[in-house]
C-alpha angles and dihedrals in degrees: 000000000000116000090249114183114207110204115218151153145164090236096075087062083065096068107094125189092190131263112322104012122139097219091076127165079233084079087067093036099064090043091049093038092054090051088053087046109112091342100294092139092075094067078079146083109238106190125200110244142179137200138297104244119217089261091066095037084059096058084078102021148045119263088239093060090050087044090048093044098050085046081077102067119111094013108121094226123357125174121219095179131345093287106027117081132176129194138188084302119033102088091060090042090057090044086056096037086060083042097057090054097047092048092048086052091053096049099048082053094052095045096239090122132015102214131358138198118214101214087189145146149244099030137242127213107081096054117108129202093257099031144044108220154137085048084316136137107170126353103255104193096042094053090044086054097049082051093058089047097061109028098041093031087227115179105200123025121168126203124191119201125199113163115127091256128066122258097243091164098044090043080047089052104052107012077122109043135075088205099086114021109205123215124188140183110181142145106272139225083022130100133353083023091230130105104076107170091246090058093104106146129276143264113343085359099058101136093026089095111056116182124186110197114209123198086205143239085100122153154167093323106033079057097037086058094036083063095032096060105019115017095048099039093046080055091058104043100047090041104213125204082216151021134199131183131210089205110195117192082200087102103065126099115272096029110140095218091055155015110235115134097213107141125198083271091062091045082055096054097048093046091050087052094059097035088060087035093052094041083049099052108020114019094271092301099166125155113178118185130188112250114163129339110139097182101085104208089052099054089047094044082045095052097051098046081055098051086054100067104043095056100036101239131104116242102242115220100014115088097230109101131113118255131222087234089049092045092059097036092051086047097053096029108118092172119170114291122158103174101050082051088059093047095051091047077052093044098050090064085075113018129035104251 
């Protein structure tokens, strides 16, 4: 088995949208009820972590956001835009939430684990350097890659995103840097409107954003193939020293926000590509963080496919692990797919696929 560290607090059960909203701190407790299930918590890591403090959240953001964010604690409910709520919490839950990435940075480089997940809330993709949005306060994995950045001095991260929305913040963050190269699968058009296939970065980092628009009803095999033939080989081609995945459970079937048809079998595969594609370019340097998912039993069955694979062991008593039949199906699968075939043709413009 990996050493394979799992992030998680109470606190991030605190943080409370209001009534109703999808974005409940339920979607953490049946992730964290089924780790604590029969002991199987304690397969993992489970590092001691603090805060991110208002220095490292303005590597990615203005001090007014952070200002106007902070303003929110110890008030019982605050809205920051028509969807995204804070309450007495929620500004020390996101600080945490920063905190548990660039802790799990800091360990894969010292060699004390060899993946993590970042079982973590609110969210982050959606939030942009000026402004908290789409259920986000600050954009977790951006400001963690910024950290390493600077406090590593890295020269090539890339983060995958496949939540069912687009990362509007983390495109935002780096649409000019090759630094971090973005790559994002995502419904389109559909919230937060971004995430067009010819957004592709600007100036000296045009290619370094690669968007793949999907109309939805997607499932296993249109993703299998989407990592088989463009997230693998742009690994490979830009060579990061290390990857991180916004990892949305929003695409799999059931979820009330979206359509898409992906089953615990699909979230497998993707994770074991870029487990073999992280331990081929970067040392098996992987971070993956939660981002959306609303159907519960979708986001726990998803969690657990993902802790898995990273750690190389099944996980016994729970239907969520890959086949031998699925695995060669999904490697061989070239299901219809017109818009991956419009971002490779995209993408071929800037890395040898």
């Amino acid at each position: 088995m990996r050493r394979t560290a799992v992030y998680r607090d109470d606190l991030f059960l605190q943080h409370q949208p209001g009534y109703g909203h999808p974005e409940s701190p339920d979607r953490l407790r049946v992730i964290y009820d089924a780790l604590d299930k029969d002991g199987l918590g304690s397969r993992f890591l489970r590092p001691q972590f603090g805060p991110a403090d208002a220095d490292v959240l303005r590597l990615n953001h203005s001090a007014e956001l952070v200002r106007r964010v902070a303003a929110t604690q110890g008030h019982e409910t605050m809205a920051l835009d028509p969807d995204t709520h804070a309450s007495a919490r929620s500004h020390e839950a996101a600080c945490l939430a920063v905190g548990a990435l660039v802790d799990g940075i800091r360990r894969l480089f010292s060699g004390e684990i060899d993946n993590a997940f970042c079982l973590v809330r609110p969210p982050g993709h959606h939030a942009e350097q000026e402004n908290a949005m789409g259920f986000c306060l600050y954009n977790n994995v951006a400001v963690a890659a910024r950290w390493a950045l600077r406090e590593l001095g890295l020269k090539r991260i890339m983060i995958i995103d496949w939540d069912l929305h687009h990362g509007n913040g983390t495109q935002e963050s780096f649409h000019d840097m090759r630094e971090v190269l973005y790559l994002s699968i995502h419904k389109y058009p559909y919230y937060p409107g971004t995430g067009a296939a010819l957004e592709n970065g600007t100036d000296k980092a045009e290619g370094y954003t690669v968007n793949v628009p999907l109309p939805g009803g997607q499932g296993d095999l249109e993703y299998a193939r989407i990592f088989n033939e463009l997230v693998v080989p742009v690994a490979r081609a830009y060579q990061p020293e290390l990857i991180l995945i916004s990892c949305g459970f929003d695409i799999c079937k059931g979820d009330p926000l979206g359509d898409m048809q992906v089953t615990p079998a699909g979230i497998a595969w993707m994770t074991r590509k870029m487990v073999e594609a992280a331990a081929e370019v970067c040392g098996g340097k992987l971070l993956v963080t939660l981002e959306g998912g609303y159907n519960l039993n979708a986001v726990r069955d998803g969690a657990l496919a993902v802790l898995g694979e990273l750690s190389g062991e099944p996980i016994a008593g729970w239907p969520v692990n890959l086949s031998a039949e699925q695995a060669e199906e999904f490697a061989q699968t070239k299901a219809k797919c017109p818009s991956l075939d419009q971002a490779i043709l995209i993408a071929r413009e800037f890395w040898p696929l």
